[in-house]
Each structure stands twice: as C-alpha cells, then as structure tokens.
C-alpha positions in Angstrom: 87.5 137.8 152.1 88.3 134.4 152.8 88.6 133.7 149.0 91.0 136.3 148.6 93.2 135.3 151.5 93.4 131.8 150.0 94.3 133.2 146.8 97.2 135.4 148.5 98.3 131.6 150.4 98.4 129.8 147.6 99.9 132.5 145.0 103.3 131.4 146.3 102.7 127.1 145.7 101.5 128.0 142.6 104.1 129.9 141.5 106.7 127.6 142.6 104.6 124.4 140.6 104.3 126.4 137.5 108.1 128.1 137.4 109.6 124.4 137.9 107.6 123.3 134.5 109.9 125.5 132.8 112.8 123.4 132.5 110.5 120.4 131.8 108.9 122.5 129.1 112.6 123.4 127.8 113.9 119.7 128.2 110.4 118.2 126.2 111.8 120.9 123.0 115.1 121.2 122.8 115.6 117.9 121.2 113.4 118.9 117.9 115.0 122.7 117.7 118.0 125.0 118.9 117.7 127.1 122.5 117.8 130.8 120.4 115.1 130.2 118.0 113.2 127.8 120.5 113.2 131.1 122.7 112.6 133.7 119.6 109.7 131.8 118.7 108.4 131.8 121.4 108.9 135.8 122.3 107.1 136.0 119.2 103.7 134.4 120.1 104.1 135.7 123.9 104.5 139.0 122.2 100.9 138.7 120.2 99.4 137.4 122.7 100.3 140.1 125.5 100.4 142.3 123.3 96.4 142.0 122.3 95.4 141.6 126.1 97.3 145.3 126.6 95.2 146.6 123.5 92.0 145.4 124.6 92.5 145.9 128.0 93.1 149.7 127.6 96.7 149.1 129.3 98.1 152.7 129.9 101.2 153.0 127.1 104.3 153.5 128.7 107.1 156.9 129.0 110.0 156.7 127.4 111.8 156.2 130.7 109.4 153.3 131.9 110.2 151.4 128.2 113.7 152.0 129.0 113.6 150.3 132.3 111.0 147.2 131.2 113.8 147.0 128.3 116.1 146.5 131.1 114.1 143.8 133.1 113.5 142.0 130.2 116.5 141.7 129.3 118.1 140.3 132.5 114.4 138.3 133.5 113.7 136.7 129.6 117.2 137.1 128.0 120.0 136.5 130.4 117.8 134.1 132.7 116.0 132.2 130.1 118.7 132.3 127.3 120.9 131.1 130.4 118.5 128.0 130.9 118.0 126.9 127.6 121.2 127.0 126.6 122.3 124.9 130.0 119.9 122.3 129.1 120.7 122.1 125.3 124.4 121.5 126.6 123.3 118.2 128.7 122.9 119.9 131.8 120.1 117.6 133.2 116.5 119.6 133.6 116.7 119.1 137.6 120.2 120.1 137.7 119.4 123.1 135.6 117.3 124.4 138.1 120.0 124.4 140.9 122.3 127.4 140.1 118.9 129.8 139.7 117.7 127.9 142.9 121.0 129.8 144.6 119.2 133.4 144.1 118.0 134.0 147.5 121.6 134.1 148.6 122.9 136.3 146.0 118.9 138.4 146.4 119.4 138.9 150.4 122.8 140.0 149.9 122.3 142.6 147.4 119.0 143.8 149.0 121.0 144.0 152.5 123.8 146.1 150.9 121.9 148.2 148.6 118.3 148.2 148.9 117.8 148.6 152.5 116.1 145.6 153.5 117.2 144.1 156.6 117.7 140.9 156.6 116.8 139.1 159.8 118.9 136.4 161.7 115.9 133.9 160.9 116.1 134.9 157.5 120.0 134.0 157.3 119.1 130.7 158.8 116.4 129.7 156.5 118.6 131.0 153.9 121.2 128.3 154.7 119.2 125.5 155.4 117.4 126.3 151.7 121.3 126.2 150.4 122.1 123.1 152.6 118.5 121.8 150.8 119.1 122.4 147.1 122.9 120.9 148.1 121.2 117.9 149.2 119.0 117.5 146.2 121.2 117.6 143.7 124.0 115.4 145.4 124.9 113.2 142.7 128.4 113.9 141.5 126.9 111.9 138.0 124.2 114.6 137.2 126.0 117.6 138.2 129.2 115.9 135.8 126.8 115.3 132.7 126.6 119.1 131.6 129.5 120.3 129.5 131.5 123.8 131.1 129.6 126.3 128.6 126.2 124.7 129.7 127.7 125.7 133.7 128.6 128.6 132.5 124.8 129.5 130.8 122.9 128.1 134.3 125.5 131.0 136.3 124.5 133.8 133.9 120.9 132.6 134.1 121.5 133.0 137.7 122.5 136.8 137.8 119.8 137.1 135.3 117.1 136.0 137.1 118.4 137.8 140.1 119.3 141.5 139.0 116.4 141.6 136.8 114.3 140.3 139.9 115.3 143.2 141.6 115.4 145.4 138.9 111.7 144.8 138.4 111.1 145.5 142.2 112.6 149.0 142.0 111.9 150.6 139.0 108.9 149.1 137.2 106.5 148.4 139.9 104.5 151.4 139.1 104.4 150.3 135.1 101.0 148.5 133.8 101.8 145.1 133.5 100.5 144.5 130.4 102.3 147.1 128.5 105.5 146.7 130.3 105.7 142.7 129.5 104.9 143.3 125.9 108.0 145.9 126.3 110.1 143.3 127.9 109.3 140.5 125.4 109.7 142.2 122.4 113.1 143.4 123.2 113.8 139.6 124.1 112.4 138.5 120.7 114.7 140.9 119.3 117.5 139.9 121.1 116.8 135.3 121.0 116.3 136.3 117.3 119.7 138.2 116.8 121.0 135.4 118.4 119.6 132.5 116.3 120.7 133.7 113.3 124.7 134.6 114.3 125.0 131.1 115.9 122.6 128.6 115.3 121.0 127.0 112.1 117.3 128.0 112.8 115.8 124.3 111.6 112.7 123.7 113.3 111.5 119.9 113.4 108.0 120.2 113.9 106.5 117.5 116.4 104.2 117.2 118.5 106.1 117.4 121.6 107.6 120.5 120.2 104.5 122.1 119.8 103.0 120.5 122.9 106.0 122.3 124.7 106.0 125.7 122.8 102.2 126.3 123.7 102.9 125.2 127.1 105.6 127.6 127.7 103.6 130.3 125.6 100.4 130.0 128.0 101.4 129.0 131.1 105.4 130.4 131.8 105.7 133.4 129.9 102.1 134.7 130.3 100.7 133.1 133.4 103.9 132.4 135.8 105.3 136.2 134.7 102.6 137.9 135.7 102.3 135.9 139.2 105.9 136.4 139.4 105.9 140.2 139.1 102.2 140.0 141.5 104.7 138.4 143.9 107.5 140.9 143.7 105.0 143.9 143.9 103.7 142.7 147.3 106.9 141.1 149.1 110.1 141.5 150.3 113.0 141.0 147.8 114.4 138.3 149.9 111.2 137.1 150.7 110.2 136.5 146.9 113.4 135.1 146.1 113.3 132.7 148.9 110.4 130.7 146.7 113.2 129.7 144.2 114.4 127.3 146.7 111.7 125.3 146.0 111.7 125.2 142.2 115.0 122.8 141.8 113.5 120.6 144.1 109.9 120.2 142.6 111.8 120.0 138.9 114.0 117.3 140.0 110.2 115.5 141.0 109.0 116.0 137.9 112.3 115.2 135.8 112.3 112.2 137.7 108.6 111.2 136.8 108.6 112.3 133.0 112.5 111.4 131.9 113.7 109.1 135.0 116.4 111.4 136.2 117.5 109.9 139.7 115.7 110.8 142.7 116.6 109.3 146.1 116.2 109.3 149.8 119.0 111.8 150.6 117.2 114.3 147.6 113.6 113.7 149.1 115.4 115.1 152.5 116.4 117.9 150.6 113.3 119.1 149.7 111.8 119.2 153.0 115.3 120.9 153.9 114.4 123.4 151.3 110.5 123.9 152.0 111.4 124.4 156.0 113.9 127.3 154.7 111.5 129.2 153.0 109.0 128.9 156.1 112.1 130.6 158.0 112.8 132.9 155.4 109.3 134.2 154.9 107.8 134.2 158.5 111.3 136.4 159.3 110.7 139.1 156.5 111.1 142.8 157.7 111.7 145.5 155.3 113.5 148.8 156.2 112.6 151.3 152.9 115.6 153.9 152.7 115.6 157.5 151.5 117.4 156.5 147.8 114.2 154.1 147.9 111.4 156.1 148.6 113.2 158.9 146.0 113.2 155.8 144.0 109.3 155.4 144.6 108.5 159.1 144.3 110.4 159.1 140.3 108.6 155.8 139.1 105.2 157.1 140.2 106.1 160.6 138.3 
C-alpha cells in the first residue's frame, strides 16, 4: 500500500520531468531534419512499437465509434499540439520559451471545464490558477527570448496550445473507457498519417543522420510518446480536468532549467522566482480540486462504456 501511494505522489513529478524533455528532445533534432518528417518518423516507430505491445498484450480492438474519437484526440494531442511545438521551435522560438504558451492551458482547461463540463472550479483553484500565470510570466520575462521567434513560430506554440488543451479534454470525456493500447496506436497512426501528409506538401524530407538526431528520435520514441502519454492519459483518468492541467505550469519552468543547462538559454533570479511561483500554484490548484459531474456527463459516461 504504501508503494502504491508513492507511486500515485510521484506520478505527477514525473510527469511534469518527462513532458518538459520534449522540447529538449525537439530542440537536440531539429537542426539535422524538418519538424513534419521529424514528427512522421517518429509516429512511425511509436506506431510499431505500441502497436506490438496492444498485439501481445491482448488489447481489446476498438468500435468504430471509439476509433473515431481516439482519431479525434490524436489529432488535437499528437497533431495540433506537437505539430504546434515543433514547428515553434524550428522557427527560433527558444525550447524554454516554447513551452510557455502550452504552460497557459490550465487557464484556458478551468474555463472550459467550468462552462461546459461541470466541474466547479473553486476560489483556491482561481488563485493558484493566477499565481501559476503570474509564475510562467515571471519565467519567461526576457523581452530577448520571447523576441527571437519569428510570428508563424507564435502562431504554431498558440495552436499547440488549443491542441493540447481540447484534446486534453477530449480524451477525459470520450475515450476514458478505450484500452489504452489500442486507442494510442489509433491516435498515432492517424498522426503519422497526417505529419506525413504534411512533409511531403511542404517540406524537403532530407534527413541528416547524426547521432544527436538519433539520440533524440529514440528519446522521444521511448520516453514521450510511449512512456509520458500513457502517464498522461493515467493522470487524466483519475483527476480533475483542471486539476491535470494545472501540472503544465510546471513544465515551462523545468524546460527553461534544462535549456539553460544543455544550450545556455538565460536563466536568472527573477525566473528561479517564477518557478516557485508556479510550483505554489499548482499546490493551490490541486489541494482545491472539487468535481461536480453533470447529467450530459454521466449520459456521456453511460455511451462510452456501451
């Protein structure tokens, strides 16, 4: 038992650790190939990989109406949020700064959920939910970094924004009841689909193979898209929607750590401040969780499990 309840605690750190390397993973790559293909790529080895495990695991194959909705999640979670990303970073948004529009989600997540998914969101919860947006402001302060990126990479991290957050939700409502394993080789096969589409209507598709390319691809393969995933959706199956999304607070300010230890992107005393800003908001924000399910959502509840 008390294994298990420090598995529970710690799900949440480790989450947040893992999710940051993303954009470090991203930022190690994109120098040696283009976002598109980087991402088709790697759909395509995520895709074998996840694929075997729901093969050999017995995973439970999918309705048509549960392929339809993981079809859906992926393409807001892996196309809009990560095709978002990649492209932001390939533009010379900086890998910390990249990580600060997604890092707004809770704000965007505890207003949807409050309007249409009948969770209440608590006055605690609004305070932790500023002082995590005062946090990431505080992080990321330098006029310099946030300058560096060109408009369409702005424009990529904002769409990787509403991806991340819709298809947060998305996931919450309708494919909570799906076996994992099926339902993510669902989602990232449409997503290969889609990055590879995209790869060859605007980008060259030259790969320079090095080994910090293939350093980044396997780390991305193994640890995002298979490991964070599935502790992602864990997460999202056993907490609030404004509780979940409250982690993502943390992850511009732990990338902006690590961008400042691998690449030297500036990290000072008013940023450090931040963080602890940030990491005292999502304290607020998860200790003041309450969830009020409505009718539309048990209906919602009763369909999926059909």
């Amino acid at each position: 038992m008390r294994l298990s309840n420090l598995a529970i605690a710690a799900a949440p750190v480790l989450f947040v650790l893992l999710w940051s390397t993303g954009f470090i993973g991203a930022r190690f790559g994109l120098p040696y190939i283009e976002p598109m293909t980087f991402l088709a790529v790697r759909m395509v080895f995520v895709v074998l990989i996840i694929g075997a495990i729901a093969v050999i695991g017995g995973a439970r194959l999918p309705s048509r109406l549960e392929i339809g909705h993981s079809l859906m999640a992926g393409l807001m979670v892996h196309g809009l949020y990560l095709g978002g990303v990649f492209f932001a970073i390939s533009q010379g948004v900086p890998a910390g700064v990249s990580a600060l529009i997604p890092g707004l989600q809770p704000i965007l997540t505890s207003t949807i959920a409050n309007r249409f998914m009948g969770e209440t969101v608590t006055r605690l919860q609004w305070l932790g939910l500023c002082l995590g947006l005062f946090g990431v402001a505080l992080v990321l302060h330098d006029r310099s970094l946030v300058m560096s990126g060109s408009v369409a990479g702005w424009i990529g991290s904002v769409v990787s924004l509403f991806g991340i957050t819709l298809g947060a939700l998305y996931q919450k409502r309708y494919c909570g009841k799906i076996d994992w394993r099926a339902g993510n080789t669902v989602q990232y096969a449409g997503a290969a689909v889609l990055f590879a589409v995209a790869s060859f209507a605007f980008e060259t598709r030259v790969i320079h193979w090095t080994g910090e390319l293939v350093f980044a691809l396997a780390w991305l393969v193994l640890v995002l898209s298979i490991a964070a995933v599935g502790l992602m959706y864990w997460l999202i199956r056993r907490s609030a929607a404004t509780g979940f999304a409250s982690l993502f607070y943390l992850v511009p300010a732990v990338t902006v750590l690590e961008a400042y230890l691998l690449f030297g992107e500036k990290l000072d005393a008013l940023s450090i401040a931040g963080m602890v800003v940030c990491a005292v908001g999502v304290i607020l924000v998860n200790r003041g969780a309450r969830v009020t399910p409505t009718a539309g959502n048990a209906a919602a509840s009763v369909t999926v499990e059909k």
